[in-house]
C-alpha positions in Angstrom: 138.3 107.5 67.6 134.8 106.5 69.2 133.5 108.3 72.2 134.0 107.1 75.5 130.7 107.1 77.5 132.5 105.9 80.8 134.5 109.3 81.0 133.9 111.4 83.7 132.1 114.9 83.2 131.8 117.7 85.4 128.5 119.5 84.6 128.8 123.6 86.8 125.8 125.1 87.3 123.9 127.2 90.1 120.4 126.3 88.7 119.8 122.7 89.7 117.3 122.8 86.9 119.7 123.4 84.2 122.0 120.6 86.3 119.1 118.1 86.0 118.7 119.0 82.2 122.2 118.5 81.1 122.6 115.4 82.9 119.6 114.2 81.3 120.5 115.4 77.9 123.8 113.3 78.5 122.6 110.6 79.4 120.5 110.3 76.2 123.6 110.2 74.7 124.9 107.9 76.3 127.0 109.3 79.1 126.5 107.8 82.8 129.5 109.3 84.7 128.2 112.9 85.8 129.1 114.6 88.5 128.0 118.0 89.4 129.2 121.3 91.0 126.6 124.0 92.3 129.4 127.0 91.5 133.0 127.6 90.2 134.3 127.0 94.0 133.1 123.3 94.5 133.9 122.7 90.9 137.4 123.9 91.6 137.5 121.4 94.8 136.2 119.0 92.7 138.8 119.1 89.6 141.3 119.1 92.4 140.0 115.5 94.1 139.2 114.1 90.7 140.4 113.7 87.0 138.0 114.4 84.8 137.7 113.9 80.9 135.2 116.6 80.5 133.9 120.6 82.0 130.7 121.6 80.9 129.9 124.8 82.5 127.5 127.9 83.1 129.3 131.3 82.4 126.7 133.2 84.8 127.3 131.8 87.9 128.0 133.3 91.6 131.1 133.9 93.8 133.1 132.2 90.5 131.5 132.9 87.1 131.9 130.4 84.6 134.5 132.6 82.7 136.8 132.6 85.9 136.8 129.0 86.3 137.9 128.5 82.8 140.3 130.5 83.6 141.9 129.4 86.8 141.4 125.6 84.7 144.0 127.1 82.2 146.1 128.5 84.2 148.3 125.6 84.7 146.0 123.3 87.0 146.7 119.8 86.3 143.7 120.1 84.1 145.0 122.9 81.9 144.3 120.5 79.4 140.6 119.4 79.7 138.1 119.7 77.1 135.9 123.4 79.1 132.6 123.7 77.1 131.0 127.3 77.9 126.6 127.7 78.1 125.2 130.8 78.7 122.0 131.9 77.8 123.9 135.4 76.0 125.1 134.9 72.6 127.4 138.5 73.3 130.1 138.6 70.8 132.4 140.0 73.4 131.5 136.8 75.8 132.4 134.2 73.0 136.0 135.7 71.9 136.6 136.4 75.6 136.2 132.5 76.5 137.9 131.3 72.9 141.0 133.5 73.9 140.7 132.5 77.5 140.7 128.7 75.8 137.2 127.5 75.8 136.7 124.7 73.8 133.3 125.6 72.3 130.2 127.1 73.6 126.8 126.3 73.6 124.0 129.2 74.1 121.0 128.1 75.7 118.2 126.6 75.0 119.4 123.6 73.0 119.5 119.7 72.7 120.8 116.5 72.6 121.8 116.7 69.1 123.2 119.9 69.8 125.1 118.7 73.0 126.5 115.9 71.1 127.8 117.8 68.2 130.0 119.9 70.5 131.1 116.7 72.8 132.2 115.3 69.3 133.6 118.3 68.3 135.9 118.5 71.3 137.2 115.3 71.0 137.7 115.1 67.1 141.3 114.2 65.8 142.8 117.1 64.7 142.5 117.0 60.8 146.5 117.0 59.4 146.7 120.0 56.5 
């Protein structure tokens, strides 16, 4: 399956900075169809106005952290089903089995790059291998 670059992606974030760095970092993959979310609540409005193919989201945000708006997205939203990729700048052990059992689809800890990005964009949308 090849990627589709025209799929829409929700980047979450707080820090604008980190906003602007992702959406760069996507678009030198390849990806032009970004839209962004300041918090968990606007992303939440957002998923709710809009399909989209893709979450990438901080876990360390304020009033929703990026943990409870995975989880309120699995919870039986209409996108219960979307691809949620978790960044956070802590690597805790706890964190990362929290969000795999609350169904994150992979995590990325910060700082990292394009090649990283990718790898877990492709990751997320591999065929599931038949045993």
């Amino acid at each position: 399956m090849s990627t589709d670059f025209a799929m829409p992606i929700l980047v979450v974030d707080d820090y604008q900075t980190m906003v602007r760095i992702i959406r760069n970092l996507l678009k030198q993959i390849g990806f032009e169809n970004v839209d962004d979310a300041a918090n968990g609540e606007v992303a939440l409005q957002k998923l709710r106005s809009k399909r989209y193919s893709l979450i990438i989201s901080d876990w360390n945000m304020e009033p929703i952290t990026g943990f409870q708006l995975l989880q309120k997205v699995r919870e039986g939203s209409s996108c219960a089903d979307v691809p949620f990729i978790m960044v956070t700048a802590e690597s805790k052990t706890d964190n990362v089995v929290a969000a795999r059992r609350a169904g994150v689809s992979h995590y990325i800890v910060k700082p990292f790059n394009a090649a990283t990005l990718k790898a877990k964009i492709d990751a997320v949308f591999a065929p599931a291998v038949a045993a």
